[in-house]
Steps between C-alpha positions, in 0.01 A plus 500: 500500500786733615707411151149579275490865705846574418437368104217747497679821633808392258232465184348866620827686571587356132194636352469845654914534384398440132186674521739797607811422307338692170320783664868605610649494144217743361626677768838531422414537079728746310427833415557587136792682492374771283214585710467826635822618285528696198667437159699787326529431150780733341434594108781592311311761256299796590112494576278478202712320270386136419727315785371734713133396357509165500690492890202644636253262331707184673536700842108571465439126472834279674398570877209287498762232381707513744460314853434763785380769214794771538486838348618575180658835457642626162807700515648699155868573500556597131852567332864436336254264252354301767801416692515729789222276661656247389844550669278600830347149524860363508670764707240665710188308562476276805469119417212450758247362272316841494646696173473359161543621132331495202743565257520575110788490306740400776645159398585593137711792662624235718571315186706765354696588795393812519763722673172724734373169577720416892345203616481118330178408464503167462532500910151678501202289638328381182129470514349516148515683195259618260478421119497808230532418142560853322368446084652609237380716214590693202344738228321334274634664183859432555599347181466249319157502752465372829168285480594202683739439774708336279570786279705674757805302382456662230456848600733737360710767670261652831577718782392293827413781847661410837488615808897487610808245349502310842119447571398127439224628223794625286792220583194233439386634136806589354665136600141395282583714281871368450417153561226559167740668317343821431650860459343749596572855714483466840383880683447494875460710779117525524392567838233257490302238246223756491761774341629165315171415369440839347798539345329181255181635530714796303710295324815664640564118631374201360546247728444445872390287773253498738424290869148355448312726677561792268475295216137408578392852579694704274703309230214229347196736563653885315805322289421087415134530423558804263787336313772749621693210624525104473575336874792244426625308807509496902821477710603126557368364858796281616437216755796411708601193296543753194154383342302817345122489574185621348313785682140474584402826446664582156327184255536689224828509458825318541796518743851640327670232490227265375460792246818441372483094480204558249684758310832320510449140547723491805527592807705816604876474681835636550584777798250746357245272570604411830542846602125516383384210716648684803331862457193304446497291811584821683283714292187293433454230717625699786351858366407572855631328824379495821845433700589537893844669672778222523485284792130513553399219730404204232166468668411901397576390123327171523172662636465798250633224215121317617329834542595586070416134436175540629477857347507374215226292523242776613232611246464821692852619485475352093236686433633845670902431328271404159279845503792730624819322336324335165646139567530226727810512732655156428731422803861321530454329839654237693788262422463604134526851592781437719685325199472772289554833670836273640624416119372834402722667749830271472507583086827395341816706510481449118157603450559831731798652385357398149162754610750786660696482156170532338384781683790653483544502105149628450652822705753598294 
């Protein structure tokens, strides 16, 4: 009788401790590290311009994504072509998980070695980049007559409009250009593709480029559907085993280099082509980046790497980015992203000093 009483108590003490044993680890659950913080994200253009745009769209939209629902701020710090907020990031900004960047431009300058640009960053906290094919387009009257893409191997001497010898837009279409085998005379210094795009509109310039937002607002509506100009190619989307994809939002027409495997049979190569590859992995797939001070804590870039992913996925930030920005943001996320803004970074010795001589020539 005495053993049964002393089974019983050990059978209820046993009970009431697992009975208990969860209520204390609810107890002790982890508050989301982001909760009751704030975010600064640093822009490295001034207010108004489209990174500026499009940053306040994702910081209208990422809180919700992100566990413990921090504020977003948005921070503009304009200048020296971008980099001055860039060099802050990596010399200035404290790696607590609380500033991050979204960036245009930076990595080609990185690319290039740029001699304002301080900091490497490749030891920046990558969290995703955002795809921007620019399209290509030329007067429609440049002899023999552009009607087709295909005719633009063809053209005859043209002047193309850039904006400055080192910006990606101008390395990126005269390597096309080059890699075609087309002359033609190359005037730059625009201060934007809106001065750019009148200059064809007044046939001062015949050729120029354009980041698909512009083109669907300005170029195809007031120059493709009146026959001022014939749209001939988009810049290459490179994947980080080299492979060039297909963009979603630009069916009608083809990526370069698959432009040139129709015209040509074969597939483009040699250094110029490399060179192109690079400014295009930099340059398109990475047009934007969203990127984090070095040293971050790994857990800061793994959360807001989730918080994109899941942006990315929500039709009321689409349809916002759609009606403001004309396109779908198409993200580089994850390992894939990871992969590419590291091999985009680390570009060959070759294929650099090959883009610095390149650069260089076209100032002379």
């Amino acid at each position: 009788m005495r053993r049964d009483k002393k089974r019983l108590a050990f059978l209820a003490l046993s009970f009431f401790t697992l009975v208990d044993f969860p209520t204390s680890g609810f107890a002790a659950e982890k508050t989301p590290f982001y909760q009751g913080k704030t975010i600064n994200f640093v822009i490295n253009f001034a207010a108004g311009g489209p990174t500026d745009i499009e940053s306040r769209i994702f910081a209208k939209h990422l809180s919700r994504h992100i566990p413990g629902q921090p504020t977003i701020t948005v921070q503009n710090m304009g200048g020296g072509g971008g980099l001055i907020a860039v060099n802050y990031i990596g010399e200035v900004a404290k790696s607590d998980g609380l500033t991050a960047a979204y960036f245009t431009g930076s990595l080609f300058q990185h690319q290039i070695k740029d001699p304002a640009l301080r900091v490497d960053i490749g030891k920046f906290g990558f969290v995703t980049g955002v795809h921007g094919v620019t399209v290509s387009y030329i007067r429609s009257e440049v002899p023999p007559g552009m009607k087709k893409p295909a005719d633009f191997v063809k053209a005859q001497k043209f002047r193309a409009a850039g904006l400055g010898v080192s910006s990606s837009k101008d390395v990126r279409f005269r390597l096309s250009f080059d890699i075609l085998g087309l002359k033609y005379d190359y005037v730059t210094g625009y201060n934007n593709s809106s001065d750019a795009r009148l200059a064809v509109q007044r046939n001062e310039a015949q050729y120029h480029d354009e980041t698909l937002p512009s083109y669907r607002t300005q170029v195809e509506p007031q120059m493709v559907k009146t026959g001022m100009v014939t749209p001939l190619y988009y810049t290459d989307l490179v994947a980080s085993s080299g492979e060039i994809l297909v963009s979603r939002d630009v069916p009608e027409l083809q990526p370069f280099t698959h432009f040139y495997k129709e015209v040509f049979g074969k597939m483009p190569s040699g250094i110029k082509y490399e060179a192109l590859k690079a400014a295009n992995m930099s340059s398109t797939n990475m047009t934007r980046m969203v990127l984090m001070p070095p040293k971050v804590p790994a857990e800061c870039i793994a959360i807001l790497r989730k918080a994109f992913d899941s942006l990315s996925r929500d039709q009321d930030f689409l349809q916002d980015a759609i009606a403001t920005m004309r396109f779908q943001p198409r993200f580089e996320v994850g390992e894939a992203g990871e992969r590419l803004f590291q091999r985009a970074s680390q570009t060959s010795p070759e294929v650099v000093n090959f883009l610095r001589k390149y650069i260089d020539e076209a100032n002379k």
